[in-house]
VOPAGU-2260 file (C-alpha; in pm, 1 decimal, decimal comma):
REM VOPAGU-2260
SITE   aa  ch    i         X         Y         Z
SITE  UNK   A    0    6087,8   -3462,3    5043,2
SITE  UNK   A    1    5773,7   -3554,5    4848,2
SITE  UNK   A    2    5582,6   -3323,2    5063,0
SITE  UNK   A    3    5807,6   -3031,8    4956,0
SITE  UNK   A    4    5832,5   -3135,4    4594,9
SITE  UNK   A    5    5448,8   -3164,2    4617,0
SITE  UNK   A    6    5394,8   -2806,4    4785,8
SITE  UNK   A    7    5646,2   -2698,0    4489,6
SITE  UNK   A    8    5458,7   -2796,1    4263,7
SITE  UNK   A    9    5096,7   -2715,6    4364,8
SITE  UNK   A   10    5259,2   -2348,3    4456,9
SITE  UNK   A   11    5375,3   -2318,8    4078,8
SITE  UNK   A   12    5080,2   -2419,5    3956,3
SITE  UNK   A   13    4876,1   -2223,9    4111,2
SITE  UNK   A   14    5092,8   -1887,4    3991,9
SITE  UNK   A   15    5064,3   -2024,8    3666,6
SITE  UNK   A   16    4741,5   -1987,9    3686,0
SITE  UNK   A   17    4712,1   -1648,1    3816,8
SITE  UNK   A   18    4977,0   -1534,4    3596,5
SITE  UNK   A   19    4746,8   -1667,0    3308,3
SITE  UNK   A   20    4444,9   -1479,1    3456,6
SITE  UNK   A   21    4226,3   -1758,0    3389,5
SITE  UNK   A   22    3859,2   -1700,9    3451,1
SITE  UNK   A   23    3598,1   -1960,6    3594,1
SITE  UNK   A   24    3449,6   -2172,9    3356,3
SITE  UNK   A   25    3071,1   -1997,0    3477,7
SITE  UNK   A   26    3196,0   -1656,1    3373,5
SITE  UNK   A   27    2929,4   -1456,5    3138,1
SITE  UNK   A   28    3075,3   -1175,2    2945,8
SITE  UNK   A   29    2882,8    -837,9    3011,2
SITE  UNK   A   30    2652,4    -786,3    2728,4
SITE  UNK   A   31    2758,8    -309,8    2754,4
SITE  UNK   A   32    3095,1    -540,7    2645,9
SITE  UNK   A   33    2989,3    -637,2    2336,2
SITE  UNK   A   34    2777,5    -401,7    2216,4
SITE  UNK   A   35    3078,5    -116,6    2228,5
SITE  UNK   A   36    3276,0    -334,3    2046,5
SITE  UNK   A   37    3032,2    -322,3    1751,7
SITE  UNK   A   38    3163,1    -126,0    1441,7
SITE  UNK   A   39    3004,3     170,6    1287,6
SITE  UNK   A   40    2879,6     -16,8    1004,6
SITE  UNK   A   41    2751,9    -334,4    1228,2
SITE  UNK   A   42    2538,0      -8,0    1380,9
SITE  UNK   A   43    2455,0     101,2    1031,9
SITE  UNK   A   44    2303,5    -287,0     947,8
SITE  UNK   A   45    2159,2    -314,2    1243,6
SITE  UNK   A   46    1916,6     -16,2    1208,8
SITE  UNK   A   47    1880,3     -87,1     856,8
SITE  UNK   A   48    1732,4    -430,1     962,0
SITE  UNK   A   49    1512,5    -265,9    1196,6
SITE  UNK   A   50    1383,0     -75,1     906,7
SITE  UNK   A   51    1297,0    -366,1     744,2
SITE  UNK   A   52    1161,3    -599,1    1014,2
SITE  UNK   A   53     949,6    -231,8    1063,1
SITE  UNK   A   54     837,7    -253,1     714,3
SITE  UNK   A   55     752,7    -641,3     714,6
SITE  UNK   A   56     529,1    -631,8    1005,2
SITE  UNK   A   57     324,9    -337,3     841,8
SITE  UNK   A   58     458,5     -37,8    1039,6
SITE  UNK   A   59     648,6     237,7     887,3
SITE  UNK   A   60    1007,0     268,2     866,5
SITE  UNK   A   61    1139,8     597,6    1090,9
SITE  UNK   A   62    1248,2     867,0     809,0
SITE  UNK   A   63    1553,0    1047,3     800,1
SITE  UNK   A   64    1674,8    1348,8     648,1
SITE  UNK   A   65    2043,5    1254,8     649,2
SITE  UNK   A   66    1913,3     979,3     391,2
SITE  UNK   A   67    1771,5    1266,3     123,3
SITE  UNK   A   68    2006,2    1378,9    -142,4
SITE  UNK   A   69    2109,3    1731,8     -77,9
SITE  UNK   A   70    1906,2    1866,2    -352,4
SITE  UNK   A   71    1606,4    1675,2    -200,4
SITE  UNK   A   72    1694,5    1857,4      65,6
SITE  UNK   A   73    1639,0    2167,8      20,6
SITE  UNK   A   74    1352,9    2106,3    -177,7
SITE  UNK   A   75    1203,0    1983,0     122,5
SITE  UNK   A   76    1310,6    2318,5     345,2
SITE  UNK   A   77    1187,2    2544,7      58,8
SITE  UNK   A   78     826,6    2363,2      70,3
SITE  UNK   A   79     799,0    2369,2     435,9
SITE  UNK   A   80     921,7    2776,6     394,3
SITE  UNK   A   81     655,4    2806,4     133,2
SITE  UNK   A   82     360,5    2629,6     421,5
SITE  UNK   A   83     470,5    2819,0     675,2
SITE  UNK   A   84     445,0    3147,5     440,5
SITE  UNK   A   85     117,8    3073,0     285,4
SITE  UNK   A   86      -7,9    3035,6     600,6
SITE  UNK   A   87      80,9    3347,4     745,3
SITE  UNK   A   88     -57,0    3487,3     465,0
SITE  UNK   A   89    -392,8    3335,8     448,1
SITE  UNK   A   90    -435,7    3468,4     821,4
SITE  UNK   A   91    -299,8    3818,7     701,8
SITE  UNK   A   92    -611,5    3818,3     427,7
SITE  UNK   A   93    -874,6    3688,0     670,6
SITE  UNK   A   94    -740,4    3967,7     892,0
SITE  UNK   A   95    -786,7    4209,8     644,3
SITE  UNK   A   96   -1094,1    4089,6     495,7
SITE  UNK   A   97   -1253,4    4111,6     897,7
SITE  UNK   A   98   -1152,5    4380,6     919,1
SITE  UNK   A   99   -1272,5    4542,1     581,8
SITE  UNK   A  100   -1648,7    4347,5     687,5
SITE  UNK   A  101   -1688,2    4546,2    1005,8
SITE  UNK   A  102   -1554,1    4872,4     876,7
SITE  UNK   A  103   -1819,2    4855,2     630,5
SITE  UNK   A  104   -2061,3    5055,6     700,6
SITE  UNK   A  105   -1900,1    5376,0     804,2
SITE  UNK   A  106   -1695,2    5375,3     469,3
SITE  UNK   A  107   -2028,2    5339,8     312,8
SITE  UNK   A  108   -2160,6    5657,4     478,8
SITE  UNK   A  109   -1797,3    5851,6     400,1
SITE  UNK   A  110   -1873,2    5765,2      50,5
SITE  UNK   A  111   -2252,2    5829,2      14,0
SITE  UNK   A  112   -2164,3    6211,6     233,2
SITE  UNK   A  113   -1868,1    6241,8     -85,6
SITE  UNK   A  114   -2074,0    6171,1    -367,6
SITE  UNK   A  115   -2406,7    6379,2    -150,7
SITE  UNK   A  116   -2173,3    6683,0    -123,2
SITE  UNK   A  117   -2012,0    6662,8    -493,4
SITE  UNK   A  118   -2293,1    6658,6    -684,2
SITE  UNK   A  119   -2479,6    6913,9    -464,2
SITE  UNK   A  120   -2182,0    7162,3    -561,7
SITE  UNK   A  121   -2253,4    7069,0    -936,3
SITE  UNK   A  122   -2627,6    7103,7    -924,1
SITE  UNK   A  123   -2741,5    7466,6    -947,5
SITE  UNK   A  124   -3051,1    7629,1   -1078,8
SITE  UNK   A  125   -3138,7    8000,3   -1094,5
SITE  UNK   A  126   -3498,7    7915,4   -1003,6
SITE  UNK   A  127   -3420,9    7830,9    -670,4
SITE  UNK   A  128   -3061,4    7906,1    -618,7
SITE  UNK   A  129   -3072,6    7968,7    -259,0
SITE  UNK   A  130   -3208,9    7659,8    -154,0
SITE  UNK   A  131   -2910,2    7451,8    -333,5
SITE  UNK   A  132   -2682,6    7689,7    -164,1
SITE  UNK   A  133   -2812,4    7592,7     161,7
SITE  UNK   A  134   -2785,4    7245,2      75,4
SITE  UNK   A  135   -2427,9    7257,2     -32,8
SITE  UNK   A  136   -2362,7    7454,4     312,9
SITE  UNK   A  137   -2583,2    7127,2     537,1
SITE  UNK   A  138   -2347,6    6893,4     377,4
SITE  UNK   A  139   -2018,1    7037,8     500,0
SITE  UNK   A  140   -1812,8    7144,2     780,7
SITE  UNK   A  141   -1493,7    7244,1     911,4
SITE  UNK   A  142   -1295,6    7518,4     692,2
SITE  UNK   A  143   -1516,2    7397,9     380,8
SITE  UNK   A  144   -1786,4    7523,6     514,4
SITE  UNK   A  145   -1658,2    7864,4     677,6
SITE  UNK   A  146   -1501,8    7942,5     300,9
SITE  UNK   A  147   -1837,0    7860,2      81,7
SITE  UNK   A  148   -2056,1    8038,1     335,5
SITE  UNK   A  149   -1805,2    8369,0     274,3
SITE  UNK   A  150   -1878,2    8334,2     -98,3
SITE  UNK   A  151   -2237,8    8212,8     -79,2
SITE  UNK   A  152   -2387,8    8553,1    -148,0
SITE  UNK   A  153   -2184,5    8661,5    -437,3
SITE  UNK   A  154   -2229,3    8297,5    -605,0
SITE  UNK   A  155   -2575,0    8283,5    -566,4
SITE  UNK   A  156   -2602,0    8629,7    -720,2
SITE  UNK   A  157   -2433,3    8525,9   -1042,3
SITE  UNK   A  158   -2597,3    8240,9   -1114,0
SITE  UNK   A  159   -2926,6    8468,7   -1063,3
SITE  UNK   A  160   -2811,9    8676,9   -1337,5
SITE  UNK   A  161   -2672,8    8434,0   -1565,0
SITE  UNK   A  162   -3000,2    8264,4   -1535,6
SITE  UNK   A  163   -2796,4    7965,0   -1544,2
SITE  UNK   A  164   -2881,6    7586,6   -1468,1
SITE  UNK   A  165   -2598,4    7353,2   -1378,1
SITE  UNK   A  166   -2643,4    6981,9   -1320,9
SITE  UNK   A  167   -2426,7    6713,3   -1219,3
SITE  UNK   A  168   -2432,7    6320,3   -1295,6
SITE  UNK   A  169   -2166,8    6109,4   -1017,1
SITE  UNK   A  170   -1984,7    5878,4   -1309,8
SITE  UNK   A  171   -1783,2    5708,7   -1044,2
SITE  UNK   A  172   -1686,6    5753,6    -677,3
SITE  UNK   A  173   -1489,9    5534,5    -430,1
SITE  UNK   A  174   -1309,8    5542,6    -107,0
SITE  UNK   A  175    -921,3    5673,3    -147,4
SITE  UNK   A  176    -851,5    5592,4     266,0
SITE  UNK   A  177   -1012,1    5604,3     553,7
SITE  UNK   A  178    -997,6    5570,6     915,9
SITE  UNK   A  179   -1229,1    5612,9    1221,9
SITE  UNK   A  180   -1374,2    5934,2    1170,8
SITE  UNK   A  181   -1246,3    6065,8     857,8
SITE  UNK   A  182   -1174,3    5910,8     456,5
SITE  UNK   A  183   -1093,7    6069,2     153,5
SITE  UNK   A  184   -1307,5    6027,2    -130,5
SITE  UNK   A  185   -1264,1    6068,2    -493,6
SITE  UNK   A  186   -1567,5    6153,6    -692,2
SITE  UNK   A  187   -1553,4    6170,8   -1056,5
SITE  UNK   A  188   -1862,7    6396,3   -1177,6
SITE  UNK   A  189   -2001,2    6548,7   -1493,7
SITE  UNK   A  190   -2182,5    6844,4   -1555,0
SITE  UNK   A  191   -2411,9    6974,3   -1764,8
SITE  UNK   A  192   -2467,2    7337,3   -1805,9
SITE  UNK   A  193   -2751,7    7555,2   -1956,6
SITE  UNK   A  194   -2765,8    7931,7   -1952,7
SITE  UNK   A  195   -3085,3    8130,7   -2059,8
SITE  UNK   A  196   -3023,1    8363,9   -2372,7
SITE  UNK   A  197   -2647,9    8210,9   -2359,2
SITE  UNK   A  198   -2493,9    7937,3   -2601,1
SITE  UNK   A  199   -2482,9    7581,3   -2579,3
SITE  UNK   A  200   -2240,6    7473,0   -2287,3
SITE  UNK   A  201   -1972,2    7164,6   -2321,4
SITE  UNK   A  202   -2083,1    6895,0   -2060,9
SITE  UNK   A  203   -1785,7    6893,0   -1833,1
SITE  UNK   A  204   -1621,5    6650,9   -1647,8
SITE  UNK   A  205   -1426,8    6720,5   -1298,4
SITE  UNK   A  206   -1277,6    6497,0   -1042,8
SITE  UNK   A  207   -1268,1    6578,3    -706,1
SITE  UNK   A  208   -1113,4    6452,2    -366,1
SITE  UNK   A  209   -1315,3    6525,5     -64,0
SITE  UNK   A  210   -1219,0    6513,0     245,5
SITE  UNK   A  211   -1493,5    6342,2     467,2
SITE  UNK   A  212   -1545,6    6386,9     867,2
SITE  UNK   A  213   -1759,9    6157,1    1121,7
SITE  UNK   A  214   -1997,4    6429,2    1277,6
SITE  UNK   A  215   -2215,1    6262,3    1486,2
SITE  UNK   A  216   -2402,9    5979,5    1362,0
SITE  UNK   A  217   -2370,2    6147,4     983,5
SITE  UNK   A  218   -2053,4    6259,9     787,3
SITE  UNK   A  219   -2012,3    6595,0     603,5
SITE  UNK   A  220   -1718,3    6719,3     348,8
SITE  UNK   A  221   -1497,8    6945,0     542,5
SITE  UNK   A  222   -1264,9    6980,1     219,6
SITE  UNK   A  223   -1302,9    6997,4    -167,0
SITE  UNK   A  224    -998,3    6979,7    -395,7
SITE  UNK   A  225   -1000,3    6931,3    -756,1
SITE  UNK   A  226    -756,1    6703,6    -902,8
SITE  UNK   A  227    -616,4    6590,5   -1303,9
């Protein structure tokens, strides 16, 4: 009767104990265990200490933008706009200022064949009239020079009979546009004017816009227009 009071009781026991779901005394608890049952601001401390053991051994602490006030904020997007921007820009002028280096040259020809062409129109003397006609006509083309060399007789005629003497001083001259083989130039001239027997002339001033064409390895006027 012992025996079965014994087995009783060793059998009760032992449900006791796995009602109780006791664990071994060498049990570890996993360590994924603990660390989700940290709080939010346990998280917060902990990289706040990191950020300070960082700063203690010399290193810098790992900056975040959530930390900035929003003002501070968007100061700091509106400078990094601003680099970006500035930088864009200093290309864009480096560009242009390439570019403007190796076009060079040929808008230096368009406006040396301008200024050549407006002050041959404006420089005219009886003596030898017909050689500054031809001149005018060598330093154009196109419908320019088709039009002047209709009227070249008849103008060369009255300036033989005025006896008149015309002369013209480039003031100032530049570039308007350009491209590969044309430009437009504006030419700002004045002229002096002196006829035989006649009265004293006003020195004039005109300002033309020429229109300039690559012909070859030279550039002629192939229009004249006077402007205000």
């Amino acid at each position: 009767m012992s025996s079965k009071d014994g087995s009783s009781s060793g059998g009760s026991d032992g449900e006791a104990k796995h009602g109780r779901h006791e664990l071994p005394d060498d049990y570890e608890v996993p360590s994924t265990a603990v660390e989700e049952s940290e709080s939010p601001a346990e998280s917060e401390d902990t990289e706040d200490s990191a950020d300070t053991e960082a700063e203690a051994a010399g290193k810098p602490a790992k900056f975040k933008i959530s930390q900035l006030d929003p003002r501070d904020r968007v100061v700091l997007i509106i400078g990094l706009v601003a680099v970006v921007a500035f930088g864009a820009i200093g290309g864009w002028i480096d560009y242009r200022a390439y570019h403007e280096h190796q076009n060079r040259p040929q808008r230096e020809l368009f406006l040396e064949a301008g200024k050549r062409a407006a002050q041959n129109l404006t420089t005219i003397d009886y003596h030898n009239a017909d050689a500054d006609v031809k001149r005018v006509l060598d330093s154009a083309t196109g419908s320019f020079f088709k039009d002047f060399e209709r009227r070249a007789p008849s103008f060369t005629d009255v300036v033989k009979q005025l006896k008149s003497k015309s002369t013209g001083t480039i003031a100032a001259a530049g570039v308007e546009s350009a491209s590969a083989d044309t430009a437009k130039v504006l030419v700002a001239v004045t002229v002096n004017t002196e006829v035989v027997n006649g009265p004293p002339q006003p020195v004039r001033a005109f300002r033309m816009r020429l229109t300039v064409e690559k012909t070859g390895d030279d550039a002629k006027v192939s229009n004249v227009e006077f402007v205000q």
